[in-house]
ROBALUM-729471 format. One line per 4 residues: number of its first residue (from 0); their letters; for each residue x, y, z of C-alpha. Coordinates in steps of 0.5 Angstrom, whole numbers. Example, Ala and Ser with C-alpha at 12.3 -4.5 7.8 and 13.67 -1.06 7.14 Angstrom:
<sites>
0 = as = 25 -9 16 ~ 27 -2 14 .
</sites>
This chain:
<sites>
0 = xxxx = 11 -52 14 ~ 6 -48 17 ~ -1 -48 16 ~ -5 -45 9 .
4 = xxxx = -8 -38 11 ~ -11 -34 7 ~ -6 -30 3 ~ -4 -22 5 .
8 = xxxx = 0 -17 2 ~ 2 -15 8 ~ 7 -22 10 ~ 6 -28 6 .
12 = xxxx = 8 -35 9 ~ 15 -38 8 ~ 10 -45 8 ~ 6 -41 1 .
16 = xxxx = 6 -45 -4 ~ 9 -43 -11 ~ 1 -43 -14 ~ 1 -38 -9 .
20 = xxxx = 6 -34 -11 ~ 3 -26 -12 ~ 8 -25 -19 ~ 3 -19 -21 .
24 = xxxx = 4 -15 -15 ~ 11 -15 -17 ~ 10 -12 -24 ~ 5 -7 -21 .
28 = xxxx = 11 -6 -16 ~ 16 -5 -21 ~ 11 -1 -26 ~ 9 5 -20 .
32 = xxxx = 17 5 -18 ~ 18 7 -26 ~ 12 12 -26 ~ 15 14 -20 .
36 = xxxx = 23 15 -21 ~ 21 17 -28 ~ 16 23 -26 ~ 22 26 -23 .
40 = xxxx = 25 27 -29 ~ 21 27 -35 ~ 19 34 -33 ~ 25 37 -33 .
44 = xxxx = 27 39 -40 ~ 20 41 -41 ~ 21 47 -36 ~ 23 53 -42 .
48 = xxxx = 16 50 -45 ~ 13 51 -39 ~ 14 58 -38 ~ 13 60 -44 .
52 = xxxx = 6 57 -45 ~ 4 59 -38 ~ 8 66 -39 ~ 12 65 -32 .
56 = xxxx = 18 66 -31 ~ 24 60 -31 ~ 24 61 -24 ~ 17 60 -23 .
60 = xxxx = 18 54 -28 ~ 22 50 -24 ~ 17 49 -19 ~ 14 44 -24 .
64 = xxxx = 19 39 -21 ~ 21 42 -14 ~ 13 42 -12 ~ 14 35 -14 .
68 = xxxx = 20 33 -10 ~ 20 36 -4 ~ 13 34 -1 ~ 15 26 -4 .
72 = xxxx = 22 27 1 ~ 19 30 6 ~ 13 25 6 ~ 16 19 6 .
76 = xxxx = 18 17 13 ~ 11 20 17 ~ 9 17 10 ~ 12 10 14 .
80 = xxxx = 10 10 20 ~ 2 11 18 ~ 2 6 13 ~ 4 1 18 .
84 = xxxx = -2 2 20 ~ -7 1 14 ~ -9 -3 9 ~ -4 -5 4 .
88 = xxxx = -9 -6 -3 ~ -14 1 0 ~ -7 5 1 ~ -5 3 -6 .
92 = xxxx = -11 4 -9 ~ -13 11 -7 ~ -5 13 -9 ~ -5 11 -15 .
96 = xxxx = -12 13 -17 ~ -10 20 -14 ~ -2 20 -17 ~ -7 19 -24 .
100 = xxxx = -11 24 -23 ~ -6 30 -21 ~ -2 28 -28 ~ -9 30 -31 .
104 = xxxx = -10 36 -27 ~ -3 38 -28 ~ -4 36 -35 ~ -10 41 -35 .
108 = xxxx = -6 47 -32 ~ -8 54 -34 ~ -4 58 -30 ~ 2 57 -26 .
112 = xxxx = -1 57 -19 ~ -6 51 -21 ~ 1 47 -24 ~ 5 47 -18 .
116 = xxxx = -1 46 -14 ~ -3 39 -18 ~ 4 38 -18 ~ 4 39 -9 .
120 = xxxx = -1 35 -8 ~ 2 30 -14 ~ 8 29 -9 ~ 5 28 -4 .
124 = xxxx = 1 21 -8 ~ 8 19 -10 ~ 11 19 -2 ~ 6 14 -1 .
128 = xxxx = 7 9 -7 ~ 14 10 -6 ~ 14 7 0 ~ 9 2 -1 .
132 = xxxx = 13 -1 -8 ~ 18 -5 -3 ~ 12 -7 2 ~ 9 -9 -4 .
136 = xxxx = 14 -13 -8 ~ 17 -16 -1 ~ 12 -19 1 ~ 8 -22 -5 .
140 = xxxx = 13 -28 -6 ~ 16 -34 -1 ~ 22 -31 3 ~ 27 -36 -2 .
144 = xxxx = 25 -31 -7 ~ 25 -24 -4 ~ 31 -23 -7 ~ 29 -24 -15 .
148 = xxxx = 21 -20 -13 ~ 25 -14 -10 ~ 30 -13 -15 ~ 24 -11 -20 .
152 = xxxx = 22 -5 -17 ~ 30 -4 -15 ~ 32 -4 -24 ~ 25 -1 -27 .
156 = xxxx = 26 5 -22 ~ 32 7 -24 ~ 31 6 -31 ~ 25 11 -31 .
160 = xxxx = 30 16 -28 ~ 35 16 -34 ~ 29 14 -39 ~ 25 20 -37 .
164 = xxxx = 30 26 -41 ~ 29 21 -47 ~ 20 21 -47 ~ 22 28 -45 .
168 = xxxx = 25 30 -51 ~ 21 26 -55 ~ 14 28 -52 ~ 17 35 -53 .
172 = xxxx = 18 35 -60 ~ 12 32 -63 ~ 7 34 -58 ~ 8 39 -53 .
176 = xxxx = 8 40 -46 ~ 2 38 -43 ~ 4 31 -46 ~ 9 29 -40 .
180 = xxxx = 4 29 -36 ~ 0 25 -39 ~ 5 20 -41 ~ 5 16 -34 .
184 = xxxx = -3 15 -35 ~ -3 8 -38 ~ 2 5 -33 ~ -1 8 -27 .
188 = xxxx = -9 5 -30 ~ -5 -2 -31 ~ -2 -2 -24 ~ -8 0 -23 .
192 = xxxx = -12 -6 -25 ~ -7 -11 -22 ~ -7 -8 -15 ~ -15 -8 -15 .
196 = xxxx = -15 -16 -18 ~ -9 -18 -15 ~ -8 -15 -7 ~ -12 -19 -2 .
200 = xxxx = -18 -15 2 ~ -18 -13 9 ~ -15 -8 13 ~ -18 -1 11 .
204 = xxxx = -16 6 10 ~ -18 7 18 ~ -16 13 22 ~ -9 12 25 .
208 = xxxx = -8 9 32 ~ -3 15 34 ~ -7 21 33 ~ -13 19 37 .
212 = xxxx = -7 15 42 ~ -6 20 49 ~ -3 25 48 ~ -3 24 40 .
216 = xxxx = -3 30 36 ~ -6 30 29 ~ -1 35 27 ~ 6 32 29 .
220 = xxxx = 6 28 22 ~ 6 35 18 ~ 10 38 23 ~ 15 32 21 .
224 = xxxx = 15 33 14 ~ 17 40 15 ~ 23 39 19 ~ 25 34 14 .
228 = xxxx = 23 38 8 ~ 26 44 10 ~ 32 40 13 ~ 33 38 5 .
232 = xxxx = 31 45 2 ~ 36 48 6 ~ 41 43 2 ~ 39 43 -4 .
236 = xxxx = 40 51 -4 ~ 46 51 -1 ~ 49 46 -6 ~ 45 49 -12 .
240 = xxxx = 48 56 -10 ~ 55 54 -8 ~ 57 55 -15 ~ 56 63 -16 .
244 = xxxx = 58 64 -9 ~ 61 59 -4 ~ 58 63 1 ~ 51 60 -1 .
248 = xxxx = 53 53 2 ~ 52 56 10 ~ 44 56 7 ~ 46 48 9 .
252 = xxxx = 48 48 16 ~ 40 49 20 ~ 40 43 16 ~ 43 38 22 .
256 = xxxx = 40 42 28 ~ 33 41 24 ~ 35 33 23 ~ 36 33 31 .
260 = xxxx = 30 36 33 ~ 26 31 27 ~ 30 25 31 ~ 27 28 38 .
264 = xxxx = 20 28 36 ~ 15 22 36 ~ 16 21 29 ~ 22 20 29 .
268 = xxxx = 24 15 34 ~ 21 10 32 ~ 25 11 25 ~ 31 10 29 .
272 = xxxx = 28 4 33 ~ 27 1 26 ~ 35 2 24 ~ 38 0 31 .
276 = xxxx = 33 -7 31 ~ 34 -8 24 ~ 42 -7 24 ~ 42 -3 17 .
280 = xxxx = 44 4 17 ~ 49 2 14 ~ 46 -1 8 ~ 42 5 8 .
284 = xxxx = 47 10 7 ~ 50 5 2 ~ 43 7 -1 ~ 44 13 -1 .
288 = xxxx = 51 14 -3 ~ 50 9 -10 ~ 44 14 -12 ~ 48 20 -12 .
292 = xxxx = 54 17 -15 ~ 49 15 -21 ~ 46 22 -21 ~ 51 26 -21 .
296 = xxxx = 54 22 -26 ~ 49 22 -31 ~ 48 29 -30 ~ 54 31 -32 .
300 = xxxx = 55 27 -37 ~ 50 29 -41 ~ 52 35 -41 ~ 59 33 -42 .
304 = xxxx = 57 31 -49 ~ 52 37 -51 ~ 57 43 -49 ~ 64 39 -49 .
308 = xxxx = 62 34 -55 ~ 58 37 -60 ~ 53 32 -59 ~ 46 32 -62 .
312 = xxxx = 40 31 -56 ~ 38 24 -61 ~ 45 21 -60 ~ 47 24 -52 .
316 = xxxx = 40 20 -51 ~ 41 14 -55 ~ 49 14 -51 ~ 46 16 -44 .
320 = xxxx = 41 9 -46 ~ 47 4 -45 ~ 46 6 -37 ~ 40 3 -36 .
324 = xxxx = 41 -2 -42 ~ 47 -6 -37 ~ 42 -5 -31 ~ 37 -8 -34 .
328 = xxxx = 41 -15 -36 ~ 45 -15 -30 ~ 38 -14 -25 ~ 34 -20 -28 .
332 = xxxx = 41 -24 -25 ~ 42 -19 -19 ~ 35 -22 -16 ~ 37 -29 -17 .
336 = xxxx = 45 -29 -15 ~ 41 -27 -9 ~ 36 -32 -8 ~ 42 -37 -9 .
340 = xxxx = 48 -34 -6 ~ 46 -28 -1 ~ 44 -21 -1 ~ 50 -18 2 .
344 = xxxx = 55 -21 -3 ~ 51 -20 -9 ~ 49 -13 -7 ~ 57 -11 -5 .
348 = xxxx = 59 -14 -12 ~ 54 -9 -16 ~ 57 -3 -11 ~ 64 -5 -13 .
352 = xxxx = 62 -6 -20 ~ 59 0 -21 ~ 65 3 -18 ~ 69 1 -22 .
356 = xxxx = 66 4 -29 ~ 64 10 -26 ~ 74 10 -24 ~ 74 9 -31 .
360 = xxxx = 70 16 -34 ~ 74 19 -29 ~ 79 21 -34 ~ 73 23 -40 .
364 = xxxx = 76 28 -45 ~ 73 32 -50 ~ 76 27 -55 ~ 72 22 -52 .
368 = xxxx = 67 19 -57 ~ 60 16 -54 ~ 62 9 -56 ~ 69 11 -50 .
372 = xxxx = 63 14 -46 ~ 57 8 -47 ~ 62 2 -45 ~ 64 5 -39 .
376 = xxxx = 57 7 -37 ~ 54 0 -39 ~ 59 -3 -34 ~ 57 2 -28 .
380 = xxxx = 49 1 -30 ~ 50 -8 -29 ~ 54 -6 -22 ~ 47 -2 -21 .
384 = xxxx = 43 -8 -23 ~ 47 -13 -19 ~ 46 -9 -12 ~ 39 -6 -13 .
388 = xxxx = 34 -11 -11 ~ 39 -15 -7 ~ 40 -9 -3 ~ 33 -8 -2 .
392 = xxxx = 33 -14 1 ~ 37 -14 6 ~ 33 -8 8 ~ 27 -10 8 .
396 = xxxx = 28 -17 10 ~ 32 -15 17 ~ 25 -10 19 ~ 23 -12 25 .
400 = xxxx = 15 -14 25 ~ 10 -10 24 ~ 14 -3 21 ~ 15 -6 14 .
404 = xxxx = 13 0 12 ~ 17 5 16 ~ 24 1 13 ~ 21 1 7 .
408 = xxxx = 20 9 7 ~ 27 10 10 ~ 31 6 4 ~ 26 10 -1 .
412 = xxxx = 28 17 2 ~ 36 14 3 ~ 34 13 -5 ~ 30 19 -7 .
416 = xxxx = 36 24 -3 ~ 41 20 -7 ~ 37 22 -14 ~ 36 30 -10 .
420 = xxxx = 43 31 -8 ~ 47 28 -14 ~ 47 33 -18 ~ 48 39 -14 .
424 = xxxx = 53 35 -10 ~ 57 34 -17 ~ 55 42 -20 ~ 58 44 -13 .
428 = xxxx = 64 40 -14 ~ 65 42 -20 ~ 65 49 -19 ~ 72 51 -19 .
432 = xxxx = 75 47 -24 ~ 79 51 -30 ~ 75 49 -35 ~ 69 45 -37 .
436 = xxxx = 73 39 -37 ~ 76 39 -31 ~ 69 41 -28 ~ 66 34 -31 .
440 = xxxx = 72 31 -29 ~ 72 33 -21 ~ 65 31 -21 ~ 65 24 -24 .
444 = xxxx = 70 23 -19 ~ 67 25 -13 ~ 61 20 -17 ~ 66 15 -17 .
448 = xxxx = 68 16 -9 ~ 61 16 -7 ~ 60 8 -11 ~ 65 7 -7 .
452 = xxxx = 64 9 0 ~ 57 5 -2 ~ 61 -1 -3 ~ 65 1 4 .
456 = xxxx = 59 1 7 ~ 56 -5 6 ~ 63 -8 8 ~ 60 -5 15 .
460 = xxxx = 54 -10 14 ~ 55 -17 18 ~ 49 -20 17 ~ 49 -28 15 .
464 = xxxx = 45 -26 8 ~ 41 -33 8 ~ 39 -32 15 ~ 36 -25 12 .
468 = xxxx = 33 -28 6 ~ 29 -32 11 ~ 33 -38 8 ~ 33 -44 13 .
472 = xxxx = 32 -44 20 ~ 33 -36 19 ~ 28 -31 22 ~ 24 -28 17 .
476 = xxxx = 19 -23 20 ~ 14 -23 13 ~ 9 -28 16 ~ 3 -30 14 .
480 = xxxx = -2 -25 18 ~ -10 -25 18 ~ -15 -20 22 ~ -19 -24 27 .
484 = xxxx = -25 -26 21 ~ -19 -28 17 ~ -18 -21 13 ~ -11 -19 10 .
488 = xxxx = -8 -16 17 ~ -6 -8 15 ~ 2 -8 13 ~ 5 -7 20 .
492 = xxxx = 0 -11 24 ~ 3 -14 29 ~ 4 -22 29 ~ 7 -28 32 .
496 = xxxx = 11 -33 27 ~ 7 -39 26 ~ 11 -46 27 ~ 15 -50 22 .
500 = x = 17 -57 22 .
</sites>
């Protein structure tokens, strides 16, 4: 066993004890993963309101929800590289505080200019907690149960992104617009007083090594997030467009031409390294291909049963509430069949499932009453929790040392593209059918072939998952790692192994 060191967010020992098991840092993890995925939607049905509050246009509106999404996208991996270079608990603390606090400026909005600002300045808080969920969570419990801890984050995730129409709804009708901004308040105070009690001090907010490095340039991190958040705003436009004319989806090609230049340039590189040396670029794309299946097809099936159905907001939501419900059964065994089987195997069978129950709406009717959707919708919501932590896992346990936070915000952008693109993916695909039905229909079945190109992509993988898991005799690249006066070392810090008997 290796020898007792003090216990550091950034990489606990495989000899830690179960007393020594952070289980709090978890749920603050999965608290700030929930906050997070359900800030991207919650906003959404309060846009009418918005504009009619602040007397703006529908247009202007939608930027409530686009000044939130695109710096959190175009963030993440310059997000990464610099988090691999200071203190976990300060870099948290900070985020959190500020993602709280942008809520209440936004909240406060008198005008529009100052909404979309707080929302701006909100999503860029929100790259840093995203990345910093699976860190946090991965690192905080023993390598044998890294599977379990990791499904936390994982499940409650997506559960805010499919909750968030429903505390929408709720808040709109009895409280008024402003309320969703609010409503993430009390997790985020919670979260807040965990990491402050619970995350181990050391490794402080520090100007980062490759701005002051030779030949380093302060502004190479923006002009990543510019290349990449245009790359991802020229998408989203074509996609979003395509529908009127399809002409529109020529917006999208600069996107390659930018992502080649981004993976030139210093900031991308080293993302890069990390997919070649860690082996998971196809368990990223399986990331990212089960999240747009998932979006597109709760978009499209919420909007099925208000315009085909005739449903009532109430019943779409408490029907919409079988997805999440099934993945939250499912994840609280996903973590453990993990732990005792491998990620790998436990993250394919969830993408297959999910797969499964999306083929089974494929064939969805007008005639379809919500108990045809909401079975069918709880099987692909228990593939989601079977495959969500495991998946993470396999990520994050095959980063190389010192770049946990770099891995992390690569399969945090695989997932927040995946939420981004489903929806367009599916309106474009849905665009030429001839009639509404037969819309809903192609784009669930695109839904259904991207959870299955994410299972296929998994089949790409050929780690031996107890070697992943850090199980025995397996490299684990999370050991314990201390400052030089025994202080928590910063996320990414460099390490050596410590010996095992």
């Amino acid at each position: 066993m290796s020898a007792q060191q003090p216990p550091a967010v950034g990489g606990p020992s495989a000899g830690r004890g179960r007393s020594e098991d952070r289980w709090s840092l978890v749920v603050a993890a999965g608290l700030l993963s929930f906050v997070a995925m359900l800030d991207m939607n919650v906003v959404n049905l309060a846009l009418p309101d918005i504009a009619d509050g602040l007397h703006v246009s529908a247009t202007t509106a939608q930027w409530a929800v686009l000044g939130y999404q695109l710096p959190l996208v175009a963030l993440l991996l310059p997000a990464g590289r610099r988090l691999d270079q200071v203190g976990t608990r300060s870099a948290l603390l900070l985020a959190v505080s500020c993602f709280a606090l942008c809520s209440v400026l936004a909240a406060a909005a008198p005008w529009a200019g100052w909404l979309i600002a707080a929302r701006l300045a909100q999503g860029a808080f929100g790259a840093v907690l995203f990345v910093l969920m699976p860190v946090l969570a991965a690192t905080a419990v023993r390598p044998e149960l890294r599977g379990r801890a990791m499904s936390v984050p994982a499940t409650l995730g997506p559960l805010g992104a499919v909750t968030g129409p429903v505390v929408g709804g709720l808040l709109l009708d009895h409280v008024g617009w402003r309320a969703v901004f609010l409503v993430k308040l009390p997790v985020c105070l919670v979260a807040l007083v965990i990491a402050y009690r619970a995350a181990p001090r050391g490794g402080g907010l520090r100007a980062p090594a490759g701005g002051s490095a030779p030949g380093g340039s302060p502004s190479r991190p923006l002009g990543d997030a510019t290349l990449i958040g245009s790359a991802v705003a020229a998408v989203l436009l074509g996609l979003t467009l395509a529908p009127a004319a399809p002409a529109w989806l020529l917006l999208a090609l600069p996107a390659a031409p930018l992502v080649v230049v981004w993976c030139r340039r210093p900031g991308g590189r080293p993302v890069a390294t990390v997919l070649r040396a860690s082996g998971t670029a196809a368990v990223n794309g399986s990331v990212l291909a089960l999240a747009a299946g998932f979006a597109a097809n709760h978009y499209l099936l919420a909007q099925h049963l208000r315009r085909a159905g005739g449903i009532s907001a109430t019943t779409t939501a408490l029907t919409m509430l079988a997805f999440p419900l099934g993945m939250v059964l499912a994840g609280r065994f996903g973590g453990r069949l993990a732990d005792r089987w491998g990620a790998r195997p436990t993250a394919l069978t969830g993408a297959c499932v999910t797969a499964l129950g999306m083929l089974l709406l494929v064939p969805i009717g007008a005639d379809w009453t919500p108990a045809d959707i909401s079975w069918r919708l709880a099987l692909a919501g228990a593939g989601m929790g079977l495959n969500g932590g495991p998946v993470q896992a396999l990520v994050m346990t095959a980063a190389p040392s010192g770049q946990l936070a770099t891995a992390g915000s690569v399969v945090q952008l695989a997932r927040s593209l995946g939420f981004a693109l489903g929806p367009a993916l599916a309106t474009a695909a849905g665009a030429f059918g001839e009639d509404h039905v037969t819309d809903v229909r192609a784009g669930i079945g695109l839904a259904a072939l991207l959870a299955v190109t994410a299972a296929a992509l998994l089949l790409l993988h050929h780690r031996t998952d107890r070697t992943d898991l850090g199980g025995p005799g397996g490299h684990d690249g999370l050991t314990d790692r201390t400052g030089p006066d025994g202080a928590a070392a910063p996320v990414g810090a460099d390490h050596a192994a410590e010996p095992h008997t």
